[in-house]
Structure formats: structure tokens, C-alpha cells
C-alpha positions in Angstrom: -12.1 -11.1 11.8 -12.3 -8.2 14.0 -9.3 -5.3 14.9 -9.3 -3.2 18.3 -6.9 -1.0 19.7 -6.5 0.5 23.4 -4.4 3.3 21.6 -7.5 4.6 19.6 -10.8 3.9 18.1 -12.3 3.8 15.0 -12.4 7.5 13.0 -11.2 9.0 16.5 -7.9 10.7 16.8 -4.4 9.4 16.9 -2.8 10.2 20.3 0.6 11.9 19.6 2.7 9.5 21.6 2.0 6.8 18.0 2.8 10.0 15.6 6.5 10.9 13.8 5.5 14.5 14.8 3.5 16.7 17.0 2.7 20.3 16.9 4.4 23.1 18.3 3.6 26.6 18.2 7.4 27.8 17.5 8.8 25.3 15.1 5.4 24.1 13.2 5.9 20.4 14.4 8.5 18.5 16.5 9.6 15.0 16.6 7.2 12.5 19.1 8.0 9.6 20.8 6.7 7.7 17.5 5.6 4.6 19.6 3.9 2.0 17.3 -0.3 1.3 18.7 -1.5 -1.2 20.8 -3.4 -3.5 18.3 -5.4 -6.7 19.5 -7.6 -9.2 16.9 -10.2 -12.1 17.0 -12.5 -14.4 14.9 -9.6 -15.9 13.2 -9.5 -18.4 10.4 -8.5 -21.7 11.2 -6.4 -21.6 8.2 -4.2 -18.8 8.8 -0.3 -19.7 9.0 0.1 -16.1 9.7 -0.3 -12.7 9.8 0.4 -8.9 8.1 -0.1 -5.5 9.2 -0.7 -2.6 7.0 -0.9 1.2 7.5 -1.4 3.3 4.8 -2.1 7.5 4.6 -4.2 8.1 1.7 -4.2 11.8 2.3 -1.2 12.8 1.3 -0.6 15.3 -1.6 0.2 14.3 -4.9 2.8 17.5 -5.4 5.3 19.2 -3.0 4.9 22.2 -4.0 3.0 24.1 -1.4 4.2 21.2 1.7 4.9 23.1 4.8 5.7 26.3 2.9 5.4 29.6 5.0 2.5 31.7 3.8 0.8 28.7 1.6 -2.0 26.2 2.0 -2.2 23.1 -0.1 -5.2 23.3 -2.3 -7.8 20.9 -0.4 -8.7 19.8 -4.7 -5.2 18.5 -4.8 -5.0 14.8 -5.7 -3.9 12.6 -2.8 -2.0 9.4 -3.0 -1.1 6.8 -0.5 2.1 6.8 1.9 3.0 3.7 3.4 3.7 4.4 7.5 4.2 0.4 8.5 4.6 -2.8 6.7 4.6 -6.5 8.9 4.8 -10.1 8.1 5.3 -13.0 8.7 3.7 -12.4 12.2 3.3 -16.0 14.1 -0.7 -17.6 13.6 -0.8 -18.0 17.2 -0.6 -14.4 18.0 -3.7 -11.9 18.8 -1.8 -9.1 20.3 0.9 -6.8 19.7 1.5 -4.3 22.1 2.3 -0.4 22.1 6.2 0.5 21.8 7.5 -3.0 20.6 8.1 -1.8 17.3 9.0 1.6 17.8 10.0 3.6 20.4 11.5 7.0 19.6 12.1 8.6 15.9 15.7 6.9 14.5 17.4 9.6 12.3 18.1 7.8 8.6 15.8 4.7 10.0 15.2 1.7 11.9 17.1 -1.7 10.5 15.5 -3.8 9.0 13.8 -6.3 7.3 14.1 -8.5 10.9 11.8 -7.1 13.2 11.3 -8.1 17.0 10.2 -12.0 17.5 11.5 -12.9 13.9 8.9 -10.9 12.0 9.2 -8.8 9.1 8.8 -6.0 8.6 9.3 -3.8 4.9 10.5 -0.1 3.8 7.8 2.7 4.8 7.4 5.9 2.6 9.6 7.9 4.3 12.6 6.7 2.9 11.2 8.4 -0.3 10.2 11.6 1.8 13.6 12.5 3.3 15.8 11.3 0.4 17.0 15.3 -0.1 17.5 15.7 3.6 21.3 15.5 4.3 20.9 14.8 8.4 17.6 12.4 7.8 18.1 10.7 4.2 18.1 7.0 4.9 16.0 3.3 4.4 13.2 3.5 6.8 12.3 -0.1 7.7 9.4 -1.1 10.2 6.8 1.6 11.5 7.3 5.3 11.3 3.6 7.3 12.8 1.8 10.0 11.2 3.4 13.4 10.0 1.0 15.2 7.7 2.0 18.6 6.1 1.2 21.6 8.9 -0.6 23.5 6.4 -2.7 20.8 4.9 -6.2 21.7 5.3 -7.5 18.1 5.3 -6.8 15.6 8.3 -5.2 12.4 7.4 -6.9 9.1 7.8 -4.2 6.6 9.1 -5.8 2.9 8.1 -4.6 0.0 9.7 -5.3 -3.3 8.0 -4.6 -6.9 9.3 -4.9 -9.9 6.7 -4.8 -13.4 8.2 -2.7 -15.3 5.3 -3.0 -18.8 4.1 1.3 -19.1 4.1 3.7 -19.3 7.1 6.4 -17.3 4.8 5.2 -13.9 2.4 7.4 -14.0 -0.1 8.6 -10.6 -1.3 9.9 -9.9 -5.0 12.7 -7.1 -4.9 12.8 -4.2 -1.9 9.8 -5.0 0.4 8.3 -1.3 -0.3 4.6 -1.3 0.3 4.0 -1.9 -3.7 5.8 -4.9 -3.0 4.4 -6.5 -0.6 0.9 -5.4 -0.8 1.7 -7.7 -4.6 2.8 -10.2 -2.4 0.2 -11.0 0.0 -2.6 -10.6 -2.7 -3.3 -14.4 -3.6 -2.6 -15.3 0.0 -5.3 -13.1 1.9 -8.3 -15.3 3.9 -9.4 -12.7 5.7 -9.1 -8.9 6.5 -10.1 -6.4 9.2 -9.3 -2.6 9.2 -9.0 0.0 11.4 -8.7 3.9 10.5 -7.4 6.9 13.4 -6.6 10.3 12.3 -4.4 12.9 12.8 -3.6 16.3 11.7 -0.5 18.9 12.8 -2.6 22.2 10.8 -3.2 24.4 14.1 -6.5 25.6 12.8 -7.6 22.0 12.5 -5.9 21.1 15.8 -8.2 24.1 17.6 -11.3 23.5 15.9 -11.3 19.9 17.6 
């Protein structure tokens, strides 16, 4: 099975239009347009009864601590663990396409609704839920995708990896909240085939300049 994208290539940059956040020189960062990518497949199992989309940060520090803190870097040694940016089932077996914007358009203060997604799909609970949980104006249950907003003073870029799974059942079944634990669980013993596809994308300045 093979994974393209008109919105980026492999290991190349994340345009801003698909990111939470962009840079700006006064505030840090500033909301985007957060438009979900272009994404396009092939070499499909006969099998498959349907589809899931993944996207998962790995970068992202273990501790709080020194996140976008004035005057402080996060230590590059830091332990990272994974964030969860988009979560989709249940997508249709005759589908190879899903275009850019028709899952997000625009960041929704406290979250998109969810878990019905455009077409009938599914889509589950991203990470930031758990990120803005002590924000008073952005605290909220973030269903469907939500794009790339790494800490402005992380010294490492973020690697943002998408991964489609061609499943052998028409329905994922999801135990509890569909959080990316979840359903990652849940699509386990159902997985055929997988292709991946990893962008970056970085808000530090110093990284953004050395580019």
C-alpha cells in the first residue's frame, strides 16, 4: 500500500495552512487556518472493508516545565512522548482520496464535535483535549484533526507521521472514549496493511531561519 500527499512530501516541511499554529515575531505563535492535508492511497488489499487514519507527534516533551517559557529552552535530552493530532475510521473501502480542508477548516475554540465526522466516518479525541484542559477560553473535547503546534522554544522539530491501515472490518469498534490509546487497541487485530507518511514542522525561530 502506498500514501501520497499534494500537501507535502516525505521528511519535507508541513506548510502552515495544515498547522494549529504558525509563527509570529510579536506573540511567539498564532492560530492557522489548521486545514487538514490532502492525502491520496493505492495498492490496496482486496480485503479491506475499510480504512483508518493516524497522525501521531512523537516529539513532544515528556514535562511542561520549560514549554514556551520566556528565557528557557527545553533540554533537547528530554524524553519525548507521542501526541495524538488526528484519529479516523471507519472510512468507506472504496475511497482513495481525501481531500485538503474536509476535515478541518479553521481552529474551533474548546473543539470540533465529534465522534461523526463528514461522510459518516469517525473520527476520535486528539491530544489536545489533554493540552488545554487548564485553559479557561480553550479547555474542551477536541474530536477529529487538530495540525501541528510544537513548543516555540523546542530545539528539536517535530515529525508529524501519518499512517493509513487498510482494515479487515467495515465497523472499528472502540472500547470507552475513542482517545488515540483506544483506538490504536482497537484496530490492532484488524490491520492488513499499512503505509506511512512523516512532514515536519517547527515554530522555534532559530530553527525556522536556519531552513
Amino acid at each position: 500500500m502506498q500514501l501520497k500527499s499534494r500537501s507535502f512530501a516525505e521528511g519535507e516541511a508541513i506548510p502552515g495552512e495544515f498547522a494549529f499554529a504558525v509563527a509570529n515575531p510579536a506573540t511567539h505563535v498564532t492560530f492557522s487556518s489548521n486545514r487538514n492535508p490532502h492525502f491520496a492511497w493505492s495498492d490496496v488489499p482486496q480485503e479491506t472493508r475499510s480504512f483508518a487514519l493516524i497522525c501521531v507527534d512523537p516529539d513532544v516533551p515528556s514535562r511542561g516545565d520549560d514549554v514556551n517559557q520566556e528565557g528557557r529552552e527545553i533540554p533537547a535530552s528530554l524524553p519525548r512522548v507521542e501526541f495524538y493530532h488526528w484519529l479516523l475510521w471507519d472510512i468507506p473501502p472504496a475511497t482513495r482520496e481525501i481531500q485538503a480542508g474536509t476535515h478541518s477548516h479553521g481552529v474551533t475554540p474548546r473543539g470540533k464535535p465529534g465522534p461523526t465526522s463528514p461522510g459518516g466516518r469517525q473520527h476520535g479525541i486528539n491530544d489536545f483535549t489533554g493540552w488545554f484542559a487548564g485553559d479557561q477560553q480553550m479547555r474542551g473535547t477536541y474530536y477529529g484533526y487538530d495540525g501541528p503546534c510544537p513548543p516555540w522554544n523546542d530545539p528539536l522539530v517535530h515529525h508529524y507521521v501519518f499512517t493509513l491501515y487498510a482494515l479487515d472490518t467495515a465497523h472499528l469498534e472502540i472500547a470507552g472514549s475513542p482517545t488515540g490509546q483506544a483506538v490504536t487497541a482497537a484496530l490492532a487485530k484488524h490491520v492488513l496493511a499499512k503505509a506511512a507518511l512523516t512532514g515536519t514542522y517547527t515554530l522555534n525561530p532559530r530553527l525556522i531561519q536556519a531552513r
